[in-house]
N, C-alpha and C positions, 0 to 999 in steps of 0.2 A: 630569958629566952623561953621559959618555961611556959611563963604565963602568956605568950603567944598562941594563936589559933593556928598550927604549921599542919598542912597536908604533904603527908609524904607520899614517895612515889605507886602511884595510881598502877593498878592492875594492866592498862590501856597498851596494845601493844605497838610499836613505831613501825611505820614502812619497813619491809625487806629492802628499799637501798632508796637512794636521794631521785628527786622528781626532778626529771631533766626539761630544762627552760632552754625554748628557742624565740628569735626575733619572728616576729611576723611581718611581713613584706609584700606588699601589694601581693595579700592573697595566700602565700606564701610561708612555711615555715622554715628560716633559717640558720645556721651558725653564724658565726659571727666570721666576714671577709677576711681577718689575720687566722681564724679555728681559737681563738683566746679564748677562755672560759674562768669562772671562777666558782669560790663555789659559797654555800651559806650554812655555818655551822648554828644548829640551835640553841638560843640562850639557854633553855631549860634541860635543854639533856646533853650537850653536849655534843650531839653527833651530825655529822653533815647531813643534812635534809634537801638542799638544792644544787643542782650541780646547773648553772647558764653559762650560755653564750655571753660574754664580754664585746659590749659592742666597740666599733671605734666611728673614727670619720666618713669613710665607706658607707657603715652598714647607717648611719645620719642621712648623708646624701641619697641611698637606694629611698630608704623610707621616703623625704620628704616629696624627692622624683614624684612618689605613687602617688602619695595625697595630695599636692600640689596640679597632677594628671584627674584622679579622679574629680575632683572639686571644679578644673575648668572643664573639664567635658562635661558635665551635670552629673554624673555617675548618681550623687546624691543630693545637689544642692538642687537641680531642678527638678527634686518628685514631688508628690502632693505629700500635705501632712500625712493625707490617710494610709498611705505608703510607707511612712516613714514610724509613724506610730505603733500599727500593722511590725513591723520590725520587733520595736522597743518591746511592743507587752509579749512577743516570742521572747524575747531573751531574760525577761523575767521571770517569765514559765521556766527556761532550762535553767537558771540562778537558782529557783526554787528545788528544783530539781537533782542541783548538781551541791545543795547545801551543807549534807556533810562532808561529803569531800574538799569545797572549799573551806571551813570552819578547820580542816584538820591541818592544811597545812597551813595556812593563816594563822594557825596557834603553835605546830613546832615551828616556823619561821621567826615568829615576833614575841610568842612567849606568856599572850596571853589566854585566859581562858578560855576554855573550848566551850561552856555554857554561851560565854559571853561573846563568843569568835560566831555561834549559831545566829542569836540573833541580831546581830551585826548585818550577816549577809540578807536574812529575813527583811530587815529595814530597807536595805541595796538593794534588792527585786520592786520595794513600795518604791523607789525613788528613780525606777527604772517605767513604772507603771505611771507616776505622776509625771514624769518625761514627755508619758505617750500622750498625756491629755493637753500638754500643754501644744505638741507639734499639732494636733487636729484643730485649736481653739488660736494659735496663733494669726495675728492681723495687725493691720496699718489702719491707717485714718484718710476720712476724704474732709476736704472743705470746699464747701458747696455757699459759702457767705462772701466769698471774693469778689463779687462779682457779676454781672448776667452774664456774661461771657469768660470768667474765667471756672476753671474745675483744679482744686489743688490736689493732692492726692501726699500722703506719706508714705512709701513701702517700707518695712521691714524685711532685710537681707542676709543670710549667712555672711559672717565677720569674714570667714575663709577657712586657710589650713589655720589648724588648731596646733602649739604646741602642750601638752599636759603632764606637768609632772608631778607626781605626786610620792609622798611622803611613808615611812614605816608604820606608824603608830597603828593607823585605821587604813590600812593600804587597798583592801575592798569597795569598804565603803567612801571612802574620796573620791577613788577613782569615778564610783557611781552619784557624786556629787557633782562630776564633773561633765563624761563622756554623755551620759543621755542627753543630757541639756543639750552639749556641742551638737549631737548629731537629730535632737525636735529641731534646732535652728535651720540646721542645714549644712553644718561646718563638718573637713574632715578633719583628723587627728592622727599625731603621734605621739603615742601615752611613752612616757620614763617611768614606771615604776621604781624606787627605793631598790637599788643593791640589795639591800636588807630583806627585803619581801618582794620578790620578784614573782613568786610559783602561782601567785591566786589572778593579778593580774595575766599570768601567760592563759590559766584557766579560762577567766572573759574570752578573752579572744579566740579559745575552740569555742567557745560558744557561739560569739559573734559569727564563726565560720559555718557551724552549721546552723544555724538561724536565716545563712543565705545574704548576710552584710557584701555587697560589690566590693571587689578586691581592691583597697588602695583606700578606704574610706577610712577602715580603722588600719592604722600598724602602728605596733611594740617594738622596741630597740629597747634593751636590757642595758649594764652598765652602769657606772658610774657618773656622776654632774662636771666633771670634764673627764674624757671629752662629751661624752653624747648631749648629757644637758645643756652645756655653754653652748655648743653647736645649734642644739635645737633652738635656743632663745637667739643667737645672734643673726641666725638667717633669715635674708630677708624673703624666701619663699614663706614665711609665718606671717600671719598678719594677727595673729593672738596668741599670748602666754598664758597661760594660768596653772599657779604655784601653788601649793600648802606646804609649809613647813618652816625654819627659823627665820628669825626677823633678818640677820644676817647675811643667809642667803638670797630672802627676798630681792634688799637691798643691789645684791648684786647683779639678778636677773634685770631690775630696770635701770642698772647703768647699760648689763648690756645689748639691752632692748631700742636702746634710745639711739642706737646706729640707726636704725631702721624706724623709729615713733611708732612701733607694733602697740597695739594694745594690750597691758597689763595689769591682770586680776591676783590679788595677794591675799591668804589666809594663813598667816604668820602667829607669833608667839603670845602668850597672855598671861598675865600675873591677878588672876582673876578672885576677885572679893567675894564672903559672905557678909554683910552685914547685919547684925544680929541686935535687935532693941531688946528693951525690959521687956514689954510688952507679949514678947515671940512665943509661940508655942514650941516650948524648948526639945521635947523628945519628938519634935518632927525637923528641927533643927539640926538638935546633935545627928540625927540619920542624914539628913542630908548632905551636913559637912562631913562627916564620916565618906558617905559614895562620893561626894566631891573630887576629895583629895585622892582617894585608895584606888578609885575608876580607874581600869588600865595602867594601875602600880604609877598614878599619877604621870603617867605619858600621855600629854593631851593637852589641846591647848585649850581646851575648856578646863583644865583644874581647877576649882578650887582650892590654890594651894596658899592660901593666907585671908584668912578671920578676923575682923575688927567687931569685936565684942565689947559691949556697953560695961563699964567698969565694975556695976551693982551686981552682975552677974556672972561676969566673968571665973572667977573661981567657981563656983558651979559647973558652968557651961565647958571650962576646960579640965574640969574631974568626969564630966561624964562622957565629954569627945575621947577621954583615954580608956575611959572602963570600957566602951564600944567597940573600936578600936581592937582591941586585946580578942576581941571575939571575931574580927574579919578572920576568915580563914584564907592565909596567904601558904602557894607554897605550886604541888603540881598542876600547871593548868591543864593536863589530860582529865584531871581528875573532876567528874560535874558538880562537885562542891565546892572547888576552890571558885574562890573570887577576887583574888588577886594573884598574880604569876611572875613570870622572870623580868629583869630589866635588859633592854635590850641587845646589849653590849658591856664586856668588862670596863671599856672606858668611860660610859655613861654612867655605868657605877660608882666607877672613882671620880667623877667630876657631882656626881650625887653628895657622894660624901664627904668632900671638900667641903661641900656647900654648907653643909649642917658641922661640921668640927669648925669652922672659920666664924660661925654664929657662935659655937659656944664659947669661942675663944675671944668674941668682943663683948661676951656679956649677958648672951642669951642662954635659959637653960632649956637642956632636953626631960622632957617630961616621961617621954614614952620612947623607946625604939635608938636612933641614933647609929646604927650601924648595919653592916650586912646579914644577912639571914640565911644560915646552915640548914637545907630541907634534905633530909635522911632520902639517900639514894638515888639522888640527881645530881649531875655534874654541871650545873648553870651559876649564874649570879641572879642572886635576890637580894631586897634589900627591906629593913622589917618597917612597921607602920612607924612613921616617926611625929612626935608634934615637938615644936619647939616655942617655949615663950618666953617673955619677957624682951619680946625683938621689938627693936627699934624702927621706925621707918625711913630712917637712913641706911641702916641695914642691908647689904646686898640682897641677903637672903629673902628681905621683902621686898626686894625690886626687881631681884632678875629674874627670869623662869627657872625652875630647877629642875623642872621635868621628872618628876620622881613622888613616891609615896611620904611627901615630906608636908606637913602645915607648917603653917609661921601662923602665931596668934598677936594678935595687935589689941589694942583696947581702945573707947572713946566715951565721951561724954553729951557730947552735945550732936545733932545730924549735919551740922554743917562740918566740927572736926573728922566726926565718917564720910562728908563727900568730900571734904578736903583729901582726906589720904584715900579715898577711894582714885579719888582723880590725880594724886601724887606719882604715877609711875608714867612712865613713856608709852604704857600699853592701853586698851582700849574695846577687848572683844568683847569681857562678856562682865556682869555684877550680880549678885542677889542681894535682896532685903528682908527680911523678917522680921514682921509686926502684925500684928491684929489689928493695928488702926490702918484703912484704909487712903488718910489722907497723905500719911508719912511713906506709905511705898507709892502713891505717886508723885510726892515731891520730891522723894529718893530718886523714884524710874526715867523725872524730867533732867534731875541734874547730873546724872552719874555719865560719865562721858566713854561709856561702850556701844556697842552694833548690838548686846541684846541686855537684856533687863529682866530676871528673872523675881518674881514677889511671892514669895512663902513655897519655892521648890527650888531643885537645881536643874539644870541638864536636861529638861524638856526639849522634845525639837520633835519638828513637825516638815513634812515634804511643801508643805503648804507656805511655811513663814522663811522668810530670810536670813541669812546666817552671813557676817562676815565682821570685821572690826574696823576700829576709828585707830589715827595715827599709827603707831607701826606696829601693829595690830595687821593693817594690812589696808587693803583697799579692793572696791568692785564687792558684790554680793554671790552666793550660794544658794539657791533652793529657791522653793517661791517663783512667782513671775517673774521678779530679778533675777533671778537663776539663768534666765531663758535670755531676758533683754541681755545681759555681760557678750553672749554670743551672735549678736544681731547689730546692724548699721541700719540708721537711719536714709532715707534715700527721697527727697523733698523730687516732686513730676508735679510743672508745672503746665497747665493743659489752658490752651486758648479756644474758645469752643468757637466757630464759623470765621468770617474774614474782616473781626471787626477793628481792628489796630491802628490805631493813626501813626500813619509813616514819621517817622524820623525825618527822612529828607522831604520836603515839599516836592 
């Protein structure tokens, strides 16, 4: 434990009492129709930080009333982009604005750091900005080759109401992965935020209110995924879903989606590779898999949480991923040095730990870490850097997500047995490669069968490029012009230009 990098508890002082979360309602801020509430204890210190509204069936039905109101009367679907746009870059002005604030409780809620909580939201304002340029530049197609007499024409159309639920880990920034897009298009929404992080999502929405959003375009319903979520997904006032978070859940939103054939966007779970050759430049490597893994105490479906290291270097590359390692500083995320912080829950802790004592009990050893982490003068769950080798790829540990600050290290020999086990698991989002021959990471980047392909970094991401996964990984895209099309219907007008059509009947 010694030889750990632990920050103890930070000068930083917590709220005088818990941030009270209400639904927002066509316009509106509400309790919840029964008065239910619950409340959100923070991983890392232990004390209640959010006190919500518990929504039920009621406060479902009020919500989607609005949205499904404002969306047919045009409230928002029939403005111009430049109106809509106009919106989006105000509300990333007040994002920018309201930055520490959001960052503080987005970090006692979920536990991660407050450095890392800041620019999180800094990113959600650019992806609030990239929104707006997309609603001004959005267009259809004409075809003008059919014909002298015919004009075809393609619109693009708001999908409709939006249901959006989104996830604990990055609950800010999802959400802003999600809602600007919905609302460039022209769709309204009602966001679920995660039980878990509720307080940063209810934040948006004073924004969106004084930003001057028409009442009924955006609303929040608080609560838990039944009832509020199953609710949102099975009614047929929705005509789009869009999920982040486990594969499992996914799965269930489009069973019960498919009453209705709403359309469903999925960004689900990933057991995501680095690939590492002789070749690699290894002290930009080992950093990499380092932030890979450790990113948000490895809660993220971008982890890096298992390495297929080329055999010649292997011992190398896994003496220096653990000397590095040993120097992350994990412990208080008030603190601006920490860089890693709480796990989100006691149960996620113990199903972390499961994971890695179950490896070491078929065979695999722990190198580094392997258990929970004591940080002097906090009342939370952490859990220490851990790497684990000699795993198999049979191994659960190397197939299922573990969600946690845990590697699994794998070895290989040849690039086809690395895109073999690259492509060996049910998942699909994301890979890296490292090599200084440039032929090898793009015959890696063609075969490796994820939604992004990363060649000598990790965890790049851009407002610009696409984000989402293959197989149950998920399905539908994030970001990028795809970002924008997931919330859009095609709408084929076809136009007979003057009276020249040979009759049907003679």
């Amino acid at each position: 434990m010694s030889e750990l990098n632990v920050v103890s508890i930070s000068a930083a002082k917590l709220p005088a009492g818990p941030f009270i979360a209400r639904h927002l309602i066509d316009g509106d801020w509400r309790q919840s129709a029964d008065g239910a509430s619950f409340e959100r204890v923070s991983p890392s210190h232990g004390s209640v930080v959010t006190l919500a509204a518990r929504g039920g069936l009621r406060d479902v039905d009020a919500a989607l009333f609005a949205a499904r109101q404002a969306f047919d009367k045009g409230r928002w679907s029939r403005t111009s982009g430049k109106e809509r746009a106009t919106y989006l870059l105000k509300i990333a002005d007040l994002i920018d604005r309201e930055r520490d604030r959001i960052a503080l409780m987005e970090t006692l809620e979920s536990g991660k750091p407050i450095s890392q909580a800041k620019a999180e939201i800094e990113g959600a304002a650019d992806l609030w900005r990239y929104a707006a340029s997309l609603a001004r530049t959005m267009h259809g197609e004409s075809h003008n080759s059919l014909g002298e007499d015919i004009l075809g024409l393609v619109l693009k159309e708001p999908a409709g109401v939006v249901a959006i639920i989104t996830p604990w880990n990055f609950p800010f920034l999802i959400v802003s992965q999600k809602l600007p897009f919905a609302l460039a298009a022209g769709c309204t929404a009602v966001v679920k935020p995660s039980e878990m992080t509720p307080a940063t999502t209810v934040i948006l929405g004073e924004l969106l209110v004084e930003a001057g959003i028409p009442a009924g375009v955006v609303n929040i319903v608080l609560g838990y995924g039944d009832p509020v979520g199953a609710a949102m997904t099975a009614d047929k006032r929705v005509e789009m879903v869009t999920f982040t978070g486990s594969t499992a859940v996914g799965k269930a939103i489009v069973k019960a989606a498919s009453g209705t054939l709403k359309k469903v966007s999925l960004e689900l779970g990933g057991k995501n590779p680095q690939v590492i050759f002789p070749d690699a430049d290894m002290t930009s490597a080992v950093d990499a898999v380092v932030f890979g893994v450790y990113f948000n105490a490895g809660e993220c479906c971008n982890s890096s949480s298992r390495i297929i290291v080329h055999e010649d270097i292997a011992e190398e590359f896994v003496a220096r991923t653990v000397d590095l390692s040993r120097k992350v500083p994990f412990g208080d995320p008030l603190d601006p040095s920490t860089q890693v912080g709480a796990i989100i829950t006691p149960e996620h802790q113990a199903k972390i730990h499961t994971h890695v004592r179950n490896a070491a009990n078929s065979g695999a050893s722990v190198r580094l870490g392997g258990g929970p982490l004591d940080v002097p003068g906090l009342n939370g769950q952490f859990y220490q850097p851990t790497v684990v080798c000699d795993v198999r790829s049979d191994m659960p540990i190397a197939r299922d997500e573990v969600f946690g600050p845990v590697l699994s290290v794998l070895t290989f020999r040849t690039l086809e047995e690395a895109v073999d086990l690259v492509n060996g698991t049910d998942y699909g989002l994301s890979a890296g490669v490292w090599s200084e021959n440039v032929h090898t990471c793009l015959e890696f980047a063609r075969r490796a069968r994820a939604g992004t392909v990363w060649t000598n970094t990790w965890m790049d991401g851009f407002a610009e490029l696409p984000f989402g996964g293959m197989r149950e990984s998920g399905q539908g895209r994030e970001l990028g012009r795809y970002g924008l099309e997931e919330f859009l219907e095609a709408k084929t007008v076809t136009m007979r230009i003057g009276r020249t059509r040979t009759p049907w009947v003679a």
